[in-house]
C-alpha positions, -999 to 999 in steps of 0.1 A, spaced: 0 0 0 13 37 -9 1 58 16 0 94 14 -10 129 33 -14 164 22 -24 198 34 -37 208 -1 -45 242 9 -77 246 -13 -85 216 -31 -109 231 -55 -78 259 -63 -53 229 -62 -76 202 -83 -54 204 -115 -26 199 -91 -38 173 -76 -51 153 -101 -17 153 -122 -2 145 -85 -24 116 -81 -18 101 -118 14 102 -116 27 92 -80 -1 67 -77 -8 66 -38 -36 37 -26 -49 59 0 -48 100 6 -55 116 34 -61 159 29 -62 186 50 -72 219 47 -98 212 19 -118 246 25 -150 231 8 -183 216 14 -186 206 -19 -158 178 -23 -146 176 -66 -155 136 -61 -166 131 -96 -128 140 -110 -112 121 -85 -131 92 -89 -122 89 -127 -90 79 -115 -104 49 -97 -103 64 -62 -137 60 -42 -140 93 -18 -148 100 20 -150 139 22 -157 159 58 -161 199 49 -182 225 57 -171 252 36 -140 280 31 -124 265 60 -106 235 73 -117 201 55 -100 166 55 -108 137 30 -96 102 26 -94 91 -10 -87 52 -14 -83 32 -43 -84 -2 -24 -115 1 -6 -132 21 19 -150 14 46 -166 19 83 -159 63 78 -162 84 110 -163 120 108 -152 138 140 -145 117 170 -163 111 205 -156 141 226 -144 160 196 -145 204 215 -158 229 193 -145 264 187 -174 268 197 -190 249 177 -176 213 157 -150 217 131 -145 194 97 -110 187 113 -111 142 112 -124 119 93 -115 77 92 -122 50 74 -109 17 72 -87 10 40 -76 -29 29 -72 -35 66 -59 -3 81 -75 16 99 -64 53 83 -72 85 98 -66 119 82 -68 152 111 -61 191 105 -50 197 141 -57 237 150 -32 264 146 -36 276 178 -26 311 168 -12 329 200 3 313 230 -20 317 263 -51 327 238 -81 307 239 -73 294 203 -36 275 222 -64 258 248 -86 244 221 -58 234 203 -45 213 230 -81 201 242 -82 190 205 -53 173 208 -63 157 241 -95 145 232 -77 128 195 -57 109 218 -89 96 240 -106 88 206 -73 66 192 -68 49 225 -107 34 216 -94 31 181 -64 10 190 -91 -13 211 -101 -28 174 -76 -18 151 -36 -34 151 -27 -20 119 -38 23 124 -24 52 106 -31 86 120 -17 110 99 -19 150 87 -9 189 92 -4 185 133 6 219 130 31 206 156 69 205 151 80 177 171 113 187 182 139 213 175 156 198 144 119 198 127 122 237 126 146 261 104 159 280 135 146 276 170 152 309 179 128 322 155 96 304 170 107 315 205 74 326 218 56 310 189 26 280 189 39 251 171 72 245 192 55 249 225 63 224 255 28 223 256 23 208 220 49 188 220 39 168 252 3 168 238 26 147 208 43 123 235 12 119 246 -3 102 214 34 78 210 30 68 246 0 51 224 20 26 210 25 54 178 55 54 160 67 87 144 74 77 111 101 105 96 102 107 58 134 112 38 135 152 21 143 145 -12 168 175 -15 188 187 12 189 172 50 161 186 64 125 164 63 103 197 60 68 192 50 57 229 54 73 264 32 52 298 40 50 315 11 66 345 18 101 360 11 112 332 -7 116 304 23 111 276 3 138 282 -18 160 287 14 144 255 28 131 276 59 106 257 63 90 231 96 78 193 95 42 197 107 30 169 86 30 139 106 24 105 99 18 82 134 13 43 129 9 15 152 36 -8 155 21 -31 129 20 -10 105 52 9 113 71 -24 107 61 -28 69 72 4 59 96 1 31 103 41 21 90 73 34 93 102 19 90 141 10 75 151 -20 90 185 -26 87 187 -63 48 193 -54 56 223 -38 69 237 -66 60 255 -95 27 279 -100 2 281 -75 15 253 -51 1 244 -18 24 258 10 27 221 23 44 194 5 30 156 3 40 129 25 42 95 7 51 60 29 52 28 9 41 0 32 
């Protein structure tokens, strides 16, 4: 199975994108982020043989799980899922040739010490709840997406920059111990170019070209799914070119 994940940052401004992405790297399963419709573009993805499990409510957030090799049992949100205030389109599961996949658009979490940071981390707190159930039924479980959580220092450009900053916080990062001391296995892809396995560029003043960039895409698997990874990797050539998502695709070959 070729498993991938991607913030696409607008899927319905990234379709073209995608689609050529999809022909031509040929993942089994894709989970999205950041879809920013209620209206998923099923009907073109499907053409491509991929069957389609969207959860969007409009101009923000959004996750899907497209599959090739069968979909099944799909779950939007999760028991005890917190609102801000109200739910967000921020999970959706489904069960794909026998693993258990989930694709999650963590929160931003905007300022430190806002009430943004505390539903972030309640979010967080209440995913790792809903996978402990998960694991109950499931060996073989992939949870994977934009965390927008750096795991450690070496997964930002310079640490000194975020000083202050979400996404580097103690905080987070626990909240991410907290969801290994699952059984979850961080699985690191390769970068492609360079030494640096960043998944995320913001567009301005020319940081992805000076790789200044964070790895906030995540990919989390159970130990039995961890173990049959052959390759994991960066797709950085899909953050290239015109009109580019400011994430790059995560591809693991299991």
């Amino acid at each position: 199975m070729r498993l991938a994940t991607w913030n696409v940052n607008s899927v319905t401004a990234r379709l073209p994108r995608l689609l050529d992405w999809l022909a031509g790297t040929g993942p089994d399963v894709v989970c999205l982020q950041e879809t920013k419709t209620a209206r998923f573009p099923a009907e073109e993805v499907e053409r491509l043989g991929y069957s389609v499990a969207a959860h969007g409510d409009g101009r923000w957030n959004g996750v899907a799980v497209l599959s090739r090799v069968g979909l099944e049992d799909v779950t939007t949100g999760f028991p005890g899922e917190p609102g801000n205030p109200g739910a967000e389109t921020r999970a959706i599961g489904a069960t794909c040739a026998g693993v258990r996949v989930w694709s999650v658009y963590v929160p931003n979490g905007r300022v430190v010490d806002s009430e943004h940071f505390g539903y972030k981390l309640a979010w967080l707190d209440a995913l790792r709840d809903a996978l402990a159930t998960e694991l109950e039924s499931h060996a073989k479980l992939v949870v994977c997406g934009d965390f927008n959580v750096a795991p450690t220092d070496a997964d930002v450009w310079d640490p000194a920059a975020f000083i202050g900053s979400t996404h580097v916080t103690e905080a987070e990062r626990d909240a991410l111990t907290a969801l290994r001391d699952l059984g979850l296995v961080d699985v690191v892809p390769r970068p492609l170019k360079g030494k640096n396995p960043f998944t995320y560029w913001d567009y301005r003043a020319g940081m992805f070209h000076q790789d200044m960039g964070m790895r906030i895409d995540l990919v989390y698997a159970t130990p039995d799914a961890a173990g049959t990874v052959t390759d994991a990797y960066i797709d950085r050539e899909a953050r290239k070119g015109k009109g580019p998502s400011d994430h790059a695709p995560v591809v693991v070959d299991l």
